[in-house]
C-alpha positions as CSV (number, residue, x, y, z in Angstrom):
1,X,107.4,115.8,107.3
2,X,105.9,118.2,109.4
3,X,103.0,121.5,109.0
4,X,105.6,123.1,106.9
5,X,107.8,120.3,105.6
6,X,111.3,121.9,106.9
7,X,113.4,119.3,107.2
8,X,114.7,119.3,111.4
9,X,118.0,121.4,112.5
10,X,120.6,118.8,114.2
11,X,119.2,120.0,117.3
12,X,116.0,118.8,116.6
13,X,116.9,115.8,115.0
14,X,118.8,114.8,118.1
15,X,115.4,115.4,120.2
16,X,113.5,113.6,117.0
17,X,116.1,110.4,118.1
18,X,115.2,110.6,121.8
19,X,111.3,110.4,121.2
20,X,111.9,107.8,118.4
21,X,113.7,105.7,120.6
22,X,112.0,106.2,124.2
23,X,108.8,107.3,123.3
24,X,106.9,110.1,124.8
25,X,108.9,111.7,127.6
26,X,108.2,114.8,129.8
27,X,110.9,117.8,128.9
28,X,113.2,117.0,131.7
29,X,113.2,113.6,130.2
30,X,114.5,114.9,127.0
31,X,116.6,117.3,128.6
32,X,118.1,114.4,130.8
33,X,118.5,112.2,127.6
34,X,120.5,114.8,126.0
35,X,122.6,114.7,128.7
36,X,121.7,117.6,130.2
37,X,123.9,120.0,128.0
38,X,122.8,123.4,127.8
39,X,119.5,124.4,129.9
40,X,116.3,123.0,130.6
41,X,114.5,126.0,129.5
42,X,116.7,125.3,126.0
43,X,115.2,122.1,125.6
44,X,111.7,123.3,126.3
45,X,111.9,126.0,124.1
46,X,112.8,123.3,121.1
47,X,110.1,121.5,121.7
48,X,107.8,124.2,121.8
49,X,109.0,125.4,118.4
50,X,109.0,121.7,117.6
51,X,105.5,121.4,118.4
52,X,104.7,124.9,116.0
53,X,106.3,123.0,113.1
54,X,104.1,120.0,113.7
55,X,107.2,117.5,114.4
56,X,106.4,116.6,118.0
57,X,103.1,116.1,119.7
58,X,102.2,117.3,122.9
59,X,99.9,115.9,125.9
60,X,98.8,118.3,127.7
61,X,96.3,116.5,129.9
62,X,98.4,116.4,133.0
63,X,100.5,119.5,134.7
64,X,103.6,118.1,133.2
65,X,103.6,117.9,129.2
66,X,104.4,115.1,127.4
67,X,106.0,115.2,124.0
68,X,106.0,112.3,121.3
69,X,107.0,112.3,117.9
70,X,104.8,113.5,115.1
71,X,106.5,112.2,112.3
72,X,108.1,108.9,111.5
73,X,111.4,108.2,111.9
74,X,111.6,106.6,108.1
75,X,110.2,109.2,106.5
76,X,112.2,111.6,108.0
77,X,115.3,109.7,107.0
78,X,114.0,109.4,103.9
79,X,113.9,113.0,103.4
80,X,117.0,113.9,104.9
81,X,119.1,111.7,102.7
82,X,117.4,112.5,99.6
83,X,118.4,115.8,100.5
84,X,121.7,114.9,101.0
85,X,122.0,112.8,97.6
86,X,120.9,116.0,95.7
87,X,122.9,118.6,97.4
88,X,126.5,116.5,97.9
89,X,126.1,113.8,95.1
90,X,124.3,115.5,92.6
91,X,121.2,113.4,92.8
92,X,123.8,110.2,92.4
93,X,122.5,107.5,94.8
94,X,125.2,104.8,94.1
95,X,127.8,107.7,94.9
96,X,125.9,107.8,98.1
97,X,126.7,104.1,99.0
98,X,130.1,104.6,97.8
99,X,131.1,107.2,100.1
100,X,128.7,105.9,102.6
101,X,130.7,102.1,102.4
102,X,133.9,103.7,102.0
103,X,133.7,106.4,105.2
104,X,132.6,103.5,107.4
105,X,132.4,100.1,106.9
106,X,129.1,98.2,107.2
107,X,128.4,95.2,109.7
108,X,127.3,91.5,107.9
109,X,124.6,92.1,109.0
110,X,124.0,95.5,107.2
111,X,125.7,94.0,104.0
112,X,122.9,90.9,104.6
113,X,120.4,93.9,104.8
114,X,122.0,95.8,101.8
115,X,121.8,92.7,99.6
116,X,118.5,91.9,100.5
117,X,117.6,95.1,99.4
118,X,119.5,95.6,96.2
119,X,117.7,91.7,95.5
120,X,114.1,93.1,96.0
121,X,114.9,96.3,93.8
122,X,116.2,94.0,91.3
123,X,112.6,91.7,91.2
124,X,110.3,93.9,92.8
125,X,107.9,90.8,92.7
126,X,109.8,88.6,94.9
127,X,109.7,90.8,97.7
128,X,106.3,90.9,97.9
């Protein structure tokens, strides 16, 4: 995921989700994106340390920096949850979508998705 391969603090994850969605963005950007809760020099300071660990990007071709994303947004997801399977579930991944389905209850459209899925898993040909 990133020069180290830590997986991101919550903090950084909700910067990670700012530059996923919006792209590259100057700090105050960020800063405003996150609502501007705590300080600016907060939210510079994370994505300094950001940009140590090789999770953001910076442009530092104009006075103001601009910082993307360095890793993808998948992959980081992907990390984070099989984390999450092996540390809560026990490495279970259908206990996962149980308590996942049961905690919150998934659109028709993210069923659709689910199926779709579980269809291409199931005939690994087909989907491709």
């Amino acid at each position: 995921m990133s020069k180290n391969s830590s997986l991101p603090t919550d903090a950084e994850l909700e910067i990670l989700q700012i530059l996923w969605d919006g792209g590259p963005q100057t700090v105050r950007q960020v800063w405003e994106a996150l609502g501007s809760r705590g300080s600016y020099t907060t939210t510079l300071k994370f994505l300094q340390i950001m940009h140590e660990k090789g999770t953001v990007r910076r442009d530092e071709s104009q006075m103001t920096h601009v910082y993307e994303a360095a890793v993808e947004k998948q992959e980081s997801q992907k990390q984070l949850v099989g984390g999450l399977i092996d540390r809560a579930f026990g490495g279970s991944v259908s206990e996962l979508v149980l308590r996942a389905l049961s905690a919150k209850p998934a659109s028709k459209k993210e069923l659709d998705a689910i199926r779709a899925l579980l269809d291409q898993t199931k005939n690994p040909k087909k989907g491709k």
